[in-house]
C-alpha positions as CSV (number, residue, x, y, z in Angstrom):
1,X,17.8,-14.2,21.5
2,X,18.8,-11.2,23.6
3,X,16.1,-9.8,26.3
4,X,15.2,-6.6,26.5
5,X,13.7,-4.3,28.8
6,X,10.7,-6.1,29.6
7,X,8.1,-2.9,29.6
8,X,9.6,-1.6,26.5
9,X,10.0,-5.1,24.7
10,X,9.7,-4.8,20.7
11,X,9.3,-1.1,20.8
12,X,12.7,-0.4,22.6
13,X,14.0,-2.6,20.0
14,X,12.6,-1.2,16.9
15,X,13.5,2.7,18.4
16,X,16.9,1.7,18.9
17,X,17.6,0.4,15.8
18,X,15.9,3.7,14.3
19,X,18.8,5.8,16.0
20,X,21.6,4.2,15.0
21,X,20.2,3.9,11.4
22,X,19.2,8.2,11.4
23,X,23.1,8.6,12.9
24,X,24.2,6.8,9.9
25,X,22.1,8.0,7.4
26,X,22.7,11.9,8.8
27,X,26.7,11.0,8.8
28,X,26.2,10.2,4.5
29,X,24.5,13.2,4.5
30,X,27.3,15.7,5.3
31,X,29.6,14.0,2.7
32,X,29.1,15.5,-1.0
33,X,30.9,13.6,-3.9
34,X,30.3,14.2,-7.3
35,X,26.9,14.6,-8.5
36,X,24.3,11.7,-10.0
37,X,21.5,11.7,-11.0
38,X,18.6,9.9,-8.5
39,X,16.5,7.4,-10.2
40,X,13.7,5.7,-8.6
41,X,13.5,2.3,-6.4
42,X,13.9,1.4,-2.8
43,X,12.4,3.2,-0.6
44,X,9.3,3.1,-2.4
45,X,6.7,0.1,-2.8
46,X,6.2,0.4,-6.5
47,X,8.8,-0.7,-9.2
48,X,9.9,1.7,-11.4
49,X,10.6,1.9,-15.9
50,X,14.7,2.1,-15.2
51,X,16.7,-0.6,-16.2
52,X,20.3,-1.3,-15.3
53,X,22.8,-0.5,-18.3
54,X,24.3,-3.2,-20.1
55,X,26.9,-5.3,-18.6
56,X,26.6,-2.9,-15.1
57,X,25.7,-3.8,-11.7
58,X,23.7,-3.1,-8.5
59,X,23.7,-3.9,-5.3
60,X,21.1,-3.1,-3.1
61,X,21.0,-3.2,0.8
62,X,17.7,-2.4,2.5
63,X,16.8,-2.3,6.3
64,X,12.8,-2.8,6.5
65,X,10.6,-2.3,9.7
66,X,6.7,-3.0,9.7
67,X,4.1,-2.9,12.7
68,X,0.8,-3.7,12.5
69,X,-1.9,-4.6,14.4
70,X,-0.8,-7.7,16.5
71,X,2.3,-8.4,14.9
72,X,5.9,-7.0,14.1
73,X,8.2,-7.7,11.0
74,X,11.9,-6.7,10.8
75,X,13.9,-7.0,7.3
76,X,17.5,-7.0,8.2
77,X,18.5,-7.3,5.3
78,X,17.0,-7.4,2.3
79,X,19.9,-8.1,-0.5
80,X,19.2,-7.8,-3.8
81,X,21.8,-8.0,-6.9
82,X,21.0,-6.8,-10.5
83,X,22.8,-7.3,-13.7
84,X,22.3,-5.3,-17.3
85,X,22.4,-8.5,-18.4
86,X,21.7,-7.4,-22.2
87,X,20.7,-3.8,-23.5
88,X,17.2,-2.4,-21.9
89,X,16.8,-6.1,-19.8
90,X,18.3,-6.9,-16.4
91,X,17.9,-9.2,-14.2
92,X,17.4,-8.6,-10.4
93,X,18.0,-11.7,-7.8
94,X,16.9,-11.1,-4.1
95,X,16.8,-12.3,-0.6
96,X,15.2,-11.0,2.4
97,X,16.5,-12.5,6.4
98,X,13.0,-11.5,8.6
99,X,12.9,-10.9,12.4
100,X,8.7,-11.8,13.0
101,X,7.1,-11.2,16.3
102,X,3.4,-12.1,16.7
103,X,1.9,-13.4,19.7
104,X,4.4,-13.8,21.7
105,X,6.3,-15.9,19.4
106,X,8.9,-14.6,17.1
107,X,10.3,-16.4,14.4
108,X,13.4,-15.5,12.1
109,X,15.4,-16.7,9.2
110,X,15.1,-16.6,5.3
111,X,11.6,-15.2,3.9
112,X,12.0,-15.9,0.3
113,X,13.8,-16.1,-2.9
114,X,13.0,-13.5,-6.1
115,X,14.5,-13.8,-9.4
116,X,13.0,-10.9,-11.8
117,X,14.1,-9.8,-15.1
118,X,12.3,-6.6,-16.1
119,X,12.8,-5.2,-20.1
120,X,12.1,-1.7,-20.7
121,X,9.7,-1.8,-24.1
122,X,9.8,2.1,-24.4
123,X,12.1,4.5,-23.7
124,X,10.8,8.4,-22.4
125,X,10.2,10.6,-25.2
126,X,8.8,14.4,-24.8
127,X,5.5,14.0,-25.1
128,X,5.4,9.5,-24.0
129,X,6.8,8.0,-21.1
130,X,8.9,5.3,-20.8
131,X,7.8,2.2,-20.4
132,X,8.9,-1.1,-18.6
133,X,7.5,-4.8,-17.9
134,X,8.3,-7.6,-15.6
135,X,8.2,-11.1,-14.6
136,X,9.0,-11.9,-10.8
137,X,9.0,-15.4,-9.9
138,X,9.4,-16.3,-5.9
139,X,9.7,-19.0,-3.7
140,X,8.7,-18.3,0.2
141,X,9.9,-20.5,3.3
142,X,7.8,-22.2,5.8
143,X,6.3,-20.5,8.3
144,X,8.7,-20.8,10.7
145,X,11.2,-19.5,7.9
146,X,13.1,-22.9,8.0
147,X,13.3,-23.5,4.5
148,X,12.2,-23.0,0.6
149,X,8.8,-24.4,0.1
150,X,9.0,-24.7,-3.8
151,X,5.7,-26.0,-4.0
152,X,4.1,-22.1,-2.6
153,X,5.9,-20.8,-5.5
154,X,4.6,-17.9,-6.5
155,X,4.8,-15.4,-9.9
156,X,4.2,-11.8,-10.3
157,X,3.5,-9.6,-13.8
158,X,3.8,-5.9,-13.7
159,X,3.6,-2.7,-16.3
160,X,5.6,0.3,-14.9
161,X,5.6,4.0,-16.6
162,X,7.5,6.6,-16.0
163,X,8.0,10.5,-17.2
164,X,9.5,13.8,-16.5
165,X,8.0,16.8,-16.0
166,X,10.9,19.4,-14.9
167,X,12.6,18.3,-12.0
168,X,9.9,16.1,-11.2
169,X,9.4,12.5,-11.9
170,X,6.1,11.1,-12.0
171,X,5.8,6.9,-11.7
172,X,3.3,4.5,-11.9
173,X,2.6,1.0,-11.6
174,X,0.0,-2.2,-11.7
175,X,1.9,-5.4,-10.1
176,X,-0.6,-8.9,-9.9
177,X,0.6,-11.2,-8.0
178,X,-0.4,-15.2,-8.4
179,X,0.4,-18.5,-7.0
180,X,1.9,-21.6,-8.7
181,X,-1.8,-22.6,-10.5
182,X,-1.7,-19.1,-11.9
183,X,-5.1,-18.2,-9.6
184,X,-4.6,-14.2,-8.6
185,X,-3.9,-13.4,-5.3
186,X,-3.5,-10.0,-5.1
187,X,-3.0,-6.6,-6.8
188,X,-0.8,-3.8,-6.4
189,X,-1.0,-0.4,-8.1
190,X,-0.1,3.4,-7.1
191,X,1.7,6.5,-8.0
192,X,4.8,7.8,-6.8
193,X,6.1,12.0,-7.2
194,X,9.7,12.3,-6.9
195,X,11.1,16.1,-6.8
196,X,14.8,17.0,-7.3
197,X,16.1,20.1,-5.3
198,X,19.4,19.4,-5.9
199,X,21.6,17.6,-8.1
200,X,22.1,14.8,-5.7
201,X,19.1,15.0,-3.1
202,X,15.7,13.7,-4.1
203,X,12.2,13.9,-2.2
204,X,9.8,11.3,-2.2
205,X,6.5,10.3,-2.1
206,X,4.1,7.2,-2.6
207,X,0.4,6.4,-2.6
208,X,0.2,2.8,-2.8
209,X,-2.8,0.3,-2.7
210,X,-3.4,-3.4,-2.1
211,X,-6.4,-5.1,-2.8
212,X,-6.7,-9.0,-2.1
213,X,-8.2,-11.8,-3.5
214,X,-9.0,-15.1,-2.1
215,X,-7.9,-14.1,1.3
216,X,-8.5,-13.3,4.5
217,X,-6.3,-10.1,4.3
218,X,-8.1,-6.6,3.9
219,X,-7.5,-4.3,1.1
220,X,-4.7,-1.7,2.2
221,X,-4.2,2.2,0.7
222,X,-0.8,3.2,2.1
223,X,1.3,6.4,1.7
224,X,5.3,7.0,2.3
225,X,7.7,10.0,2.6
226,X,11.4,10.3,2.5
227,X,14.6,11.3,0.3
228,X,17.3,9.9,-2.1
229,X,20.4,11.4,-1.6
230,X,23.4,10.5,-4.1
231,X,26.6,11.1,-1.8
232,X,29.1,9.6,-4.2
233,X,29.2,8.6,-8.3
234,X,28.5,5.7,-7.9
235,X,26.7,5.5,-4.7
236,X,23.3,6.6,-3.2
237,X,21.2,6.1,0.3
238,X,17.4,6.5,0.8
239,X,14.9,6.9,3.3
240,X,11.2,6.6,3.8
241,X,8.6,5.9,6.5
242,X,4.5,5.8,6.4
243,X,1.6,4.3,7.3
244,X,-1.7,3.6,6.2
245,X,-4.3,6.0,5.2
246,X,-7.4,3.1,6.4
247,X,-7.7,2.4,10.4
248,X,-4.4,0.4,10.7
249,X,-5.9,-2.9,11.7
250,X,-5.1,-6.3,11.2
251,X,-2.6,-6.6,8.1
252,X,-2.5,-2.8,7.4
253,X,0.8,-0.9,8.5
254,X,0.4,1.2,12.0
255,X,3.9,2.3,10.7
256,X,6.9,1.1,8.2
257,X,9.9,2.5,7.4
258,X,12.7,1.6,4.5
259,X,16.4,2.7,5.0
260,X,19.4,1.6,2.8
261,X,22.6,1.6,0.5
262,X,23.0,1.2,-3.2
263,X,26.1,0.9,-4.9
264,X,26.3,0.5,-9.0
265,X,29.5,-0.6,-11.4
């Protein structure tokens, strides 16, 4: 691994990377396709009621940064592929390569394996939202992200709703996540506001929460900000950065920020 500058250490690291990723982002900015419409995902926390159409694809590419407390965690990237694989279902498949620094000791590779197919149940009418559920079933690596530990499997059910109001698009959903013996783990749950101004640019927002069980994590109540900009028909890139709203101790995010691509078929 490549020293930096010892004073600046993870920080010069993390800035640098910022700069070249606003530069790239601001360069997608000035180029205006055809417009699209901006539907919800990645940069946000929560997962959304959209559904890939049938027999279409997506590929995701997200860059993810995280600092808390006492310890640092770079996604770069997170890859994820979804298929419409039949009418209102699609299946999602994902993989995440982590950069961890944490005492002194930084450890990097593979940090897990989701499969997810998600079924929209309802679709928005004027006066119901739509409505969406999912089953995500992971597999993490070791600790020192080596390899699949199959046996730390874990599975994760989730409600999502959506509706329209204008050229705003409110979203909300409950996530619980559980280990292989099916004992909960942990809950997530929020609200995200997404405002069109344009045809093709989107603002953001997201209060999110995390409250843990049988762990030695504390509960978290998170907020993000950015944009969705669509700069091409079939092609979109998004921003977002926040923090937490608690003291941002321990496991709760002094800062995070989610940056990527999306192309569909």
């Amino acid at each position: 691994m490549k020293k930096g500058p010892k004073k600046k250490g993870g920080r010069f690291i993390f800035w640098s990377l910022i700069m070249k990723r606003v530069a790239f982002f601001l360069l997608l900015f000035l180029i205006a396709f055809s417009a699209k419409r901006v539907a919800a995902a990645p940069p946000l926390a929560l997962g959304d009621a959209d559904v890939v159409p049938y027999r279409h694809w997506e590929f995701w590419l997200t860059y993810t940064y995280k600092e808390m407390e006492h310890e640092k965690s770079y996604k770069v990237p997170t890859f994820e592929v979804i298929y419409g694989l039949l009418p209102r279902l699609e299946l999602g498949v994902e993989g995440t390569y982590i950069i961890e620094e944490a005492g002194g000791h930084t450890t990097k590779g593979l940090d897990s394996l989701v499969i997810q197919p998600k079924f929209l149940a309802m679709e928005e009418g004027k006066l119901w939202p739509a409505v969406a559920t999912s089953f995500q079933f992971e597999v993490p690596t070791d600790e020192e992200n080596n390899h699949l530990e199959l046996s730390e499997k874990e599975w994760a059910a989730a409600l999502a709703m959506q509706k329209h109001f204008g050229k705003t698009l409110a979203i909300t959903q409950v996530k619980c996540f559980t280990d292989s013996a099916f004992v909960e783990k942990k809950w997530r749950y929020g609200i995200d506001i997404m405002h069109s101004l344009t045809e093709n640019l989107q603002l953001v927002s997201e209060i999110y929460a995390l409250n843990f069980a049988h762990a030695d994590k504390r509960n978290e109540l998170n907020f993000r900000l950015g944009f969705k900009y669509a700069f091409w028909e079939h092609a979109k890139v998004y921003f977002a950065a926040g923090r937490s709203f608690l003291a941002a101790e321990e496991n709760r995010p002094l800062f995070e920020s989610v940056g990527g691509l999306m192309l569909e078929f």
